[in-house]
C-alpha positions as CSV (number, residue, x, y, z in Angstrom):
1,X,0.0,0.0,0.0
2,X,3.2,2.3,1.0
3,X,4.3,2.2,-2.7
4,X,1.0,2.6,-4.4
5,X,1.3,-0.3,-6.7
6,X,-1.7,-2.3,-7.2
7,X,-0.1,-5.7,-8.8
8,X,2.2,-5.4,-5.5
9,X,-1.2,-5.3,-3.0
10,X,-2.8,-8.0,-4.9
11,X,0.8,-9.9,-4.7
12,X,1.2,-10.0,-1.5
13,X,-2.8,-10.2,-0.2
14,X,-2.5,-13.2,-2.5
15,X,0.7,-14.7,-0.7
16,X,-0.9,-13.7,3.0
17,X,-4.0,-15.9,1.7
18,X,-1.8,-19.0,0.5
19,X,-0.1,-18.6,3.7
20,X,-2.7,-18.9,5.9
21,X,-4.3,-22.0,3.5
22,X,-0.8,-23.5,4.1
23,X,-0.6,-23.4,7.7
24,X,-4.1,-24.9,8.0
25,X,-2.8,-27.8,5.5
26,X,0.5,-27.9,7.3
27,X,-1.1,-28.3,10.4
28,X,-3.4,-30.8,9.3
29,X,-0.4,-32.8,7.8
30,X,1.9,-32.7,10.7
31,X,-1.3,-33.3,13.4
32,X,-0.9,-30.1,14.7
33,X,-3.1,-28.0,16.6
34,X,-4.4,-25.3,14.3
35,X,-6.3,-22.8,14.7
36,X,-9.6,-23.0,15.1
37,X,-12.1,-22.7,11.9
38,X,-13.6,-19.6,12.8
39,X,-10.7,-17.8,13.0
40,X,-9.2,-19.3,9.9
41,X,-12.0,-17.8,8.6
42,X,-11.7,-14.2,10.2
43,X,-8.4,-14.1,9.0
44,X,-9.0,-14.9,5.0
45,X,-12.1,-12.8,5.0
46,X,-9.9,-10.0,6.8
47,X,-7.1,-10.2,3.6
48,X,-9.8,-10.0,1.8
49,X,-11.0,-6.8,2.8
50,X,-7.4,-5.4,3.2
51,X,-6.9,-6.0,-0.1
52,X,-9.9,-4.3,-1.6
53,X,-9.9,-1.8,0.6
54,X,-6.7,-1.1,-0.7
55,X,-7.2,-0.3,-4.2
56,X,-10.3,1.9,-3.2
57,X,-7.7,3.6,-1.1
58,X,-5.2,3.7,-4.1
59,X,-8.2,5.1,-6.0
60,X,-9.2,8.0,-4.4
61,X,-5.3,8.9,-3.6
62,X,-4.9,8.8,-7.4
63,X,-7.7,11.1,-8.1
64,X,-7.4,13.3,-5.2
65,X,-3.8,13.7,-6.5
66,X,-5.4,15.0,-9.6
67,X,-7.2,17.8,-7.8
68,X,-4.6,19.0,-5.8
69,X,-3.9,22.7,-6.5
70,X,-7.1,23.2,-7.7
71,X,-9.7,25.4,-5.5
72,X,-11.8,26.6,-8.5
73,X,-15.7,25.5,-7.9
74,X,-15.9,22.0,-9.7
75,X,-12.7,20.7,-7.8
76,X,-14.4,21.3,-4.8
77,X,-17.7,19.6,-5.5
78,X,-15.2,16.6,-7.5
79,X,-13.5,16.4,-4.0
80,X,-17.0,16.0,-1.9
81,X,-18.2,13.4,-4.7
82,X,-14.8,11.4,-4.4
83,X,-14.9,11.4,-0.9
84,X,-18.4,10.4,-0.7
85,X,-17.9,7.6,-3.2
86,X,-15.1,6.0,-1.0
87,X,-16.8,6.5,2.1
88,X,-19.7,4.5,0.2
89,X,-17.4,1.6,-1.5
90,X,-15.8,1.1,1.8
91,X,-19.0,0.8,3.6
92,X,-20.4,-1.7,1.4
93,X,-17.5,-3.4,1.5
94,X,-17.5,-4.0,5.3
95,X,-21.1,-4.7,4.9
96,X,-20.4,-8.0,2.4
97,X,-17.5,-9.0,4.0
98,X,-19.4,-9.3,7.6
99,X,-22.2,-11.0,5.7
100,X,-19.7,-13.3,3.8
101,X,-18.5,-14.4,7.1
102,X,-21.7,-14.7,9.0
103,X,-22.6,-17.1,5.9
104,X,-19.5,-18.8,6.0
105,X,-19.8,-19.5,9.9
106,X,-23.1,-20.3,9.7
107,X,-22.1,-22.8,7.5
108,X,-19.0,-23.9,9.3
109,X,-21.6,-24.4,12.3
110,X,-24.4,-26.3,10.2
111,X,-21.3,-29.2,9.0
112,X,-20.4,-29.5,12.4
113,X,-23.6,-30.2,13.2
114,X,-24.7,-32.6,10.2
115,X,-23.1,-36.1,10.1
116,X,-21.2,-37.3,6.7
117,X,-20.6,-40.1,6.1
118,X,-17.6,-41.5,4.3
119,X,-19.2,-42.1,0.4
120,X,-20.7,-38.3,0.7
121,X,-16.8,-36.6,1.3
122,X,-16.1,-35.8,-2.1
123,X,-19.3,-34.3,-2.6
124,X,-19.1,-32.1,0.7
125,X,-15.7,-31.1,-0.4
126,X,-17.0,-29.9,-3.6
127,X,-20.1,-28.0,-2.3
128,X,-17.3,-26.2,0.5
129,X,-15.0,-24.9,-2.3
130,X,-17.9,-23.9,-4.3
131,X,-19.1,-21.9,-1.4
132,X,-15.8,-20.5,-1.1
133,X,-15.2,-19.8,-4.7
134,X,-19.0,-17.8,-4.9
135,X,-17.8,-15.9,-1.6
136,X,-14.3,-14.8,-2.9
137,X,-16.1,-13.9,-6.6
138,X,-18.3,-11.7,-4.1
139,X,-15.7,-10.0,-2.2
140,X,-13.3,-9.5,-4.9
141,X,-15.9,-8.1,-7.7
142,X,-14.7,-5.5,-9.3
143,X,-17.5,-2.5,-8.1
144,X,-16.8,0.9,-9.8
145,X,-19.0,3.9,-8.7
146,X,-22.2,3.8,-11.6
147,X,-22.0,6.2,-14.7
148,X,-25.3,8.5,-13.7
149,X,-26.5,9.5,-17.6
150,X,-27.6,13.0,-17.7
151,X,-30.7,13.5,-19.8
152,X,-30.5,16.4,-22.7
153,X,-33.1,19.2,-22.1
């Protein structure tokens, strides 16, 4: 985030999420105790954020940096509209990454509670890493502030 480089935040959000997958595997492999689902969970959701918080962060500072010097009338107002749309993407950000987690604990909590059997494993595996592809398509979705069309008098 320090150098304002956008393949470098996605580089290294994307080695802090196959870190944390390979310490859960690693611990899995070596019987050690990991750490608990939940906040396995916390965590990837939380890199998540970081990292697309980031770019809306890298955003504004690149358009604010277009405004600067400028006091005229319509910098001012560009300013409040920028500031207003980040304050907006970050909000809704927070809001479906708190939702993506309370439907990714929720169903953390409803496999604990259901009993697979053996013969039903691979299916369960695939339905999890469906879930979890669908939830990081959600939280990594590109989302651009919408184009309002004026109409012509």
């Amino acid at each position: 985030m320090l150098v304002g480089n956008r393949t470098a935040i996605l580089a290294a959000s994307g080695g802090l999420l196959l870190l944390i997958v390979w310490g859960k595997i690693a611990a899995d492999i070596y019987g050690l105790p990991g750490p608990d689902s939940a906040l396995l969970l916390f965590q990837f959701m939380l890199v998540i954020f970081l990292m697309e918080a980031s770019t809306t962060a890298l955003i504004l500072d690149s358009s604010l940096k277009q405004l600067e010097g400028k006091n005229d009338d319509l910098s001012s107002s560009a300013r409040v509209r920028l500031m207003e749309w980040a304050r907006v993407q970050l909000f809704s950000l927070a809001k479906l990454t708190a939702a993506a987690f309370g439907l990714s604990l929720g169903l953390l909590i409803l496999g604990s509670i259901v009993n697979v059997s053996v013969n039903q494993i691979a299916f369960s595996g695939v339905l999890v890493l469906a879930a979890v592809v669908v939830i990081f398509i959600l939280l990594t979705y590109r989302r651009e502030p919408e184009q309002r069309r004026r109409t012509v008098d």
